[in-house]
Structures are given as structure tokens and as C-alpha cells.
MARMI-567291 format. One record per residue (C-alpha): z, x, y negated; chain; residue number from 1. Coordinates in steps of 0.02 Angstrom, whole numbers, always signed. Layout:
N
> Z_X_Y_A_NUM
...
This chain:
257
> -681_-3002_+4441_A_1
> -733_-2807_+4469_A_2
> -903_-2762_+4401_A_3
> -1036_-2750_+4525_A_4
> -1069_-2540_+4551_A_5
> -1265_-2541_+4572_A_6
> -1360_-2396_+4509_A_7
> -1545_-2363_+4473_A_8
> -1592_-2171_+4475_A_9
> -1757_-2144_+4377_A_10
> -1826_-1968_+4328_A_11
> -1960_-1888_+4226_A_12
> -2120_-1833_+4196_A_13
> -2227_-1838_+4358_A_14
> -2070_-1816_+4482_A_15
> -2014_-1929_+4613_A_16
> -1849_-1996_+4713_A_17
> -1872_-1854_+4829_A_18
> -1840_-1731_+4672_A_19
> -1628_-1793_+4665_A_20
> -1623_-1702_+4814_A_21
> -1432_-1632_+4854_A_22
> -1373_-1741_+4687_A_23
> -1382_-1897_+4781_A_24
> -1242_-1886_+4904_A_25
> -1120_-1778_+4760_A_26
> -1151_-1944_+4663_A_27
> -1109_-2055_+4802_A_28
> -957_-1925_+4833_A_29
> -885_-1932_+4669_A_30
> -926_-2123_+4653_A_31
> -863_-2216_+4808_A_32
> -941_-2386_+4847_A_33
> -1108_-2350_+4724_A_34
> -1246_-2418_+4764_A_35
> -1403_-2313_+4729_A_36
> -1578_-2361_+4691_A_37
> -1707_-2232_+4663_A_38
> -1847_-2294_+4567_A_39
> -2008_-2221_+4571_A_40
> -2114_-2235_+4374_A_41
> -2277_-2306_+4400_A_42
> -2398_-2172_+4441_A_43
> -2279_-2057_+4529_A_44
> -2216_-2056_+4713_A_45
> -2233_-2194_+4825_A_46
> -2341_-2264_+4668_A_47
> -2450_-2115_+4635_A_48
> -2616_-2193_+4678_A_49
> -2575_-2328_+4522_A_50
> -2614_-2272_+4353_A_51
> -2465_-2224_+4236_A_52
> -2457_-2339_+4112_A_53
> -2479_-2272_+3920_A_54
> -2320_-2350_+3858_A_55
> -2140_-2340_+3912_A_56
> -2129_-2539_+3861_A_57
> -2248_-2556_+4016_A_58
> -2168_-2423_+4147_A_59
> -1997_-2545_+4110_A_60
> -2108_-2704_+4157_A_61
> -2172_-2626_+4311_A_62
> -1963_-2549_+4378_A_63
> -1925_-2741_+4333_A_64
> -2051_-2804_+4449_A_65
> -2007_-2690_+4587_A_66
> -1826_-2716_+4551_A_67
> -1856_-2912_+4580_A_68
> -1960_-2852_+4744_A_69
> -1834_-2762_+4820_A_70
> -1709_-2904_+4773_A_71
> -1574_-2814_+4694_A_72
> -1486_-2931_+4581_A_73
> -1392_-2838_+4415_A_74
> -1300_-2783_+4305_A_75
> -1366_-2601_+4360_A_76
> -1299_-2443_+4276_A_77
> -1458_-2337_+4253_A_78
> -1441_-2146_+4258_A_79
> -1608_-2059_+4199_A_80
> -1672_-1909_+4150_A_81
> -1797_-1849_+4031_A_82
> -1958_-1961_+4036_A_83
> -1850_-2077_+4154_A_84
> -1721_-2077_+4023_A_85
> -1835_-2176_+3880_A_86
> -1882_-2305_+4010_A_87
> -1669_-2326_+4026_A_88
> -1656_-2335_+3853_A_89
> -1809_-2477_+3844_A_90
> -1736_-2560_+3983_A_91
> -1589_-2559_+3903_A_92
> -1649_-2616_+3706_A_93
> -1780_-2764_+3793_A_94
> -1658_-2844_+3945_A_95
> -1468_-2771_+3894_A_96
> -1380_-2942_+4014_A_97
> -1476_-2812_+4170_A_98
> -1400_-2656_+4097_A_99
> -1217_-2610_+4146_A_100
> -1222_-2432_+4070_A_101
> -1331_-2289_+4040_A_102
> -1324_-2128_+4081_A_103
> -1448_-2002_+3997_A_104
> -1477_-1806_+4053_A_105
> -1579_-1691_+3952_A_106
> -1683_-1828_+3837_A_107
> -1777_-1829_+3687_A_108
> -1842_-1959_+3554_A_109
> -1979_-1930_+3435_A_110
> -1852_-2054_+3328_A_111
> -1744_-1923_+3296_A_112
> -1818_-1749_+3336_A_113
> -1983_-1655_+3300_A_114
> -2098_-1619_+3434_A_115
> -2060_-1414_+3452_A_116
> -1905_-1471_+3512_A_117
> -1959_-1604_+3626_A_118
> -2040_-1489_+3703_A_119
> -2013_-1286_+3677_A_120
> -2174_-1228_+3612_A_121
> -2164_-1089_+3737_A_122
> -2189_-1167_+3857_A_123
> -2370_-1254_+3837_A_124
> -2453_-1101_+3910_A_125
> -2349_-1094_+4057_A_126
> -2361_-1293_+4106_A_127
> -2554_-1288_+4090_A_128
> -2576_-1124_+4148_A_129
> -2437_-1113_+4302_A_130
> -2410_-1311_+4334_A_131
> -2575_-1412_+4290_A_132
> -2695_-1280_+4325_A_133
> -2627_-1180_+4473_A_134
> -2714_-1124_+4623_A_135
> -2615_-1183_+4771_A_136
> -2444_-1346_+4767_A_137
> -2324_-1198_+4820_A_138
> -2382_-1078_+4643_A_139
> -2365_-1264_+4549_A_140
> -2185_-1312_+4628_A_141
> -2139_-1096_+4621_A_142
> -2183_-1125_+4409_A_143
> -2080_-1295_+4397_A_144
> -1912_-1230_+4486_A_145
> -1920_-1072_+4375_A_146
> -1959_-1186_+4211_A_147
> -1816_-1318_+4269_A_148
> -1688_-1201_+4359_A_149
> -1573_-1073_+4281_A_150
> -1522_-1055_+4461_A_151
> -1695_-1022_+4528_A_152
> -1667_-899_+4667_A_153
> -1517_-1009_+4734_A_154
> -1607_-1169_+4724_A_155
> -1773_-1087_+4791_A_156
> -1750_-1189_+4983_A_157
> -1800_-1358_+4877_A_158
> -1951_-1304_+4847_A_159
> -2020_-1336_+5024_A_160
> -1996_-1531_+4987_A_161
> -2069_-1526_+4808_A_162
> -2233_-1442_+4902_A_163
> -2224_-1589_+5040_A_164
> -2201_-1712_+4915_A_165
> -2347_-1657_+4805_A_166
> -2451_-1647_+4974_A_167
> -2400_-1840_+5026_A_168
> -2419_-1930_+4878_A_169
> -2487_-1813_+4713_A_170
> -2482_-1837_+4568_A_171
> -2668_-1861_+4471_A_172
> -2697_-1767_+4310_A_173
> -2733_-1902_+4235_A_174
> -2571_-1978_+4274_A_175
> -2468_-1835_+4204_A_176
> -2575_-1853_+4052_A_177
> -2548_-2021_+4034_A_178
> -2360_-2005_+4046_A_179
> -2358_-1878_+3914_A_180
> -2449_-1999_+3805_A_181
> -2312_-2126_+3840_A_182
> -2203_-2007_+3808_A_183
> -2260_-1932_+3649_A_184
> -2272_-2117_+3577_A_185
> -2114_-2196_+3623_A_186
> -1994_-2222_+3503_A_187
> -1795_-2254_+3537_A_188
> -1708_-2392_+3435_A_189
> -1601_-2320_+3303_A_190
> -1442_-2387_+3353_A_191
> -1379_-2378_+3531_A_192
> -1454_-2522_+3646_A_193
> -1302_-2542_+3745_A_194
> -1118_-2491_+3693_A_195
> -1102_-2420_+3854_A_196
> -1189_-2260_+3858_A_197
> -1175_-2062_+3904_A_198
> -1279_-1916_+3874_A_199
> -1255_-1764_+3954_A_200
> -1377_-1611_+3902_A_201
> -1403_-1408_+3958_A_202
> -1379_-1292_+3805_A_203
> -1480_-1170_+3910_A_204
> -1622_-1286_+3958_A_205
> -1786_-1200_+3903_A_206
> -1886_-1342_+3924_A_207
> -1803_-1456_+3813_A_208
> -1692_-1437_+3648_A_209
> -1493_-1479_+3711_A_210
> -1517_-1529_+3496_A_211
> -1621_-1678_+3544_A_212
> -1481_-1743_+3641_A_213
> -1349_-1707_+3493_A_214
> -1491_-1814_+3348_A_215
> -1456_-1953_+3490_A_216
> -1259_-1950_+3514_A_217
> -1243_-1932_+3328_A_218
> -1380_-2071_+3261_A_219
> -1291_-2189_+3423_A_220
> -1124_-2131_+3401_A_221
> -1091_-2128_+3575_A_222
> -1027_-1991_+3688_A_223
> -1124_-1816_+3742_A_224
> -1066_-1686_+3873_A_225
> -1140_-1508_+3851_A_226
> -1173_-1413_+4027_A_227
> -1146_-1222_+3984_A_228
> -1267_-1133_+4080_A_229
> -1396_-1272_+4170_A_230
> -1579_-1285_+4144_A_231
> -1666_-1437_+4117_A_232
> -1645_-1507_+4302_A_233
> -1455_-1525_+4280_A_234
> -1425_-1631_+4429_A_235
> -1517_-1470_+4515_A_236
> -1433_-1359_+4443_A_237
> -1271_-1423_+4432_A_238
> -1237_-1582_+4539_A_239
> -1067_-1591_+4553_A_240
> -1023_-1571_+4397_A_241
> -1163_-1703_+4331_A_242
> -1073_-1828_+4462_A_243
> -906_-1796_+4395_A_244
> -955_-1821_+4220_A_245
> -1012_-1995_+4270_A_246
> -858_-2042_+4375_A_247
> -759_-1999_+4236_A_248
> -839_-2089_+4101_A_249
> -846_-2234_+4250_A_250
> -677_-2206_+4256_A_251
> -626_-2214_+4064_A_252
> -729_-2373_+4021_A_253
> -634_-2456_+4171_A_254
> -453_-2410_+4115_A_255
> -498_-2480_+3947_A_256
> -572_-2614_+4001_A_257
């Protein structure tokens, strides 16, 4: 009997569905016959008047629940990205019979890389300076395309929606704080959770060491694609490409299988 080809799309630190943008339909392009689900994390999006919980054990209770809302029976592959990315790889270590595959872009673990790397230390000015504390949503969304993007002029049209997202449903400070708590306190298991799994990582991404991903692939021994010139919004950035890597690896576990 074929596998079922349901897939949950959850991303990272105080972004939203709306932030896939033009990855979406090269995914369902390179994929046909997926079945997409974009999550929202507690505290962001269409949930950004709940509080983000402090652990990522909890944010993977909360998807559950939704999940069992919405009524969309699994196995789901779950493709994630940074923040969104540990709550994958909880999901994955706490309820693997709902977890098809994984998928992980531009993640780190505290398991298996020091903080300066999690996070470039050059950029805590900019966040709180440019993101947290700026004057207007377009100067905040302006700061996180240019700290994502290594295609920022190109990709400068998504910027609109990032503004009219923020404006609908924003994101508290206290929410992005908690997140980072979350985030700064999880810890990945130290063998793979699944033996179905993929990282992809930027080498250029300035926001987040492409070594983090490499400590992962080579503690997990599981497969990582490097993207030459991306930032840390790959599926921005690059979305063909990201959707490509996935149908292939799609493609390669089936033939085996």
C-alpha cells in the first residue's frame, strides 16, 4: 500500500505560515499529490494572542492538538526550519508512529553546538536594535529580509506581506522572548529520532552556523545538503532548489523501499 504524502510545514522563531511564501507552490511542484499543512507555533500567527510556551516539549503538545482539530490523520512528513525544526525533531523523538520523515533547514541544537554558533554573535545588536526595538513594522521586516536573505534586493516585494502580517496578528515581545527561552533550553536526542531524516543548511547564512547542521548529520549519521550561496531563509532564498532536494530524497527512500 503507498504511504500516505501529508506534510506539516512549521517555521521559526516568531514567523508564521504566511512567511513560506513562493516556497509553497515549488514544493507542491516538485512533489505532486502532497498534501501541505502549515502549522502555526503557539504564540505566532493565527495564535499570536496565546503565550509561547517556554519549552519545545509543550509547542509539540499544542501542533498535536491542533493537528487532531483540524482532523488530519498521519503519518506526516514534517519539514521545519530553525526554531520549527526542534519542535520536528521533538515530535519526532516523543510520537515517531505520527512521523513519516523529517526534513530540517538551517537548525541548531545546544546538544551539539555552542551558543556563538547558534546564533552569530554579530548579530545581537542588530536583532535588538533593528528587529525588537525598531521604530515602525516596515524598518523591523526591512532588518529581517536583510538578516535572512542573501538575495535581499530580489526578494525585497515579500516584504509588503511580512509588514501585513505583523500588522494582523503581531507578535508580543514577550512571545519572542519566550521562544528564545525554549529555544536556548531544548535539547535534541543524541541519536536520530527517526531513520528517516534530511538536513539541508546555507554555508552563507549569517544568522546561523551551516556547522550546527554538520554536529547534527554527523552525531545522527543521517544525510545533509549544503546550499552554496543562501542565507538563513533558504526556502526564500532558494525555493526550488530546497523542493528538489526533498523530492529527491522522497524519491530515493521510495526506490529503496
Amino acid at each position: 500500500m503507498p504511504q500516505p504524502n501529508r506534510w506539516i510545514f512549521l517555521r521559526g522563531l516568531t514567523r508564521e505560515a504566511v512567511h513560506w511564501g513562493s516556497f509553497v507552490p515549488a514544493f507542491l511542484a516538485a512533489i505532486p499529490g502532497a498534501e501541505v499543512l502549515m502549522l502555526d507555533l503557539p504564540g505566532n500567527g493565527q495564535w499570536h494572542a496565546r503565550p509561547s510556551p517556554l519549552s519545545v516539549a509543550a509547542m509539540v503538545a499544542e501542533c498535536r492538538t491542533e493537528l487532531e482539530r483540524r482532523g488530519s490523520t498521519g503519518p506526516h512528513h514534517l519539514l521545519a526550519m530553525s526554531l520549527g525544526a526542534m519542535v520536528a525533531t521533538e515530535w519526532a523523538r516523543t510520537a515517531p508512529a505520527e512521523v513519516q520523515g523529517c526534513v530540517l533547514i538551517n537548525t541548531s541544537f545546544g546538544t551539539f553546538s555552542p551558543f556563538y554558533r547558534r546564533l552569530r554573535p554579530r548579530n545581537y545588536v542588530a536583532l535588538l536594535r533593528e528587529v525588537l526595538m525598531a521604530p515602525t513594522p516596515l524598518a523591523a521586516e526591512s532588518a529581517v529580509l536583510r538578516l535572512t536573505s542573501k538575495r535581499a534586493p530580489e526578494r525585497a516585494a515579500v516584504v509588503a506581506d511580512w509588514v501585513a502580517a505583523r500588522a494582523q496578528r503581531p507578535v508580543s515581545s514577550s512571545n519572542a522572548l519566550r521562544q528564545l527561552v525554549a529555544a536556548a533550553r531544548y535539547r535534541a536526542p543524541r541519536t536520530c529520532p527517526v531513520d528517516r531524516m534530511l538536513l539541508l543548511a546555507s554555508t552563507q547564512d549569517g544568522l546561523v552556523s551551516s556547522q550546527c547542521s554538520q554536529a547534527i548529520a554527523s552525531a545522527w549519521a543521517c544525510p545533509l545538503v549544503l546550499h552554496p550561496w543562501a542565507g538563513h531563509d533558504l526556502p526564500l532564498d532558494d525555493p526550488a532548489w530546497v523542493a528538489g532536494q526533498v523530492a529527491d530524497w522522497a524519491a530515493a527512500r521510495r526506490s529503496a523501499a
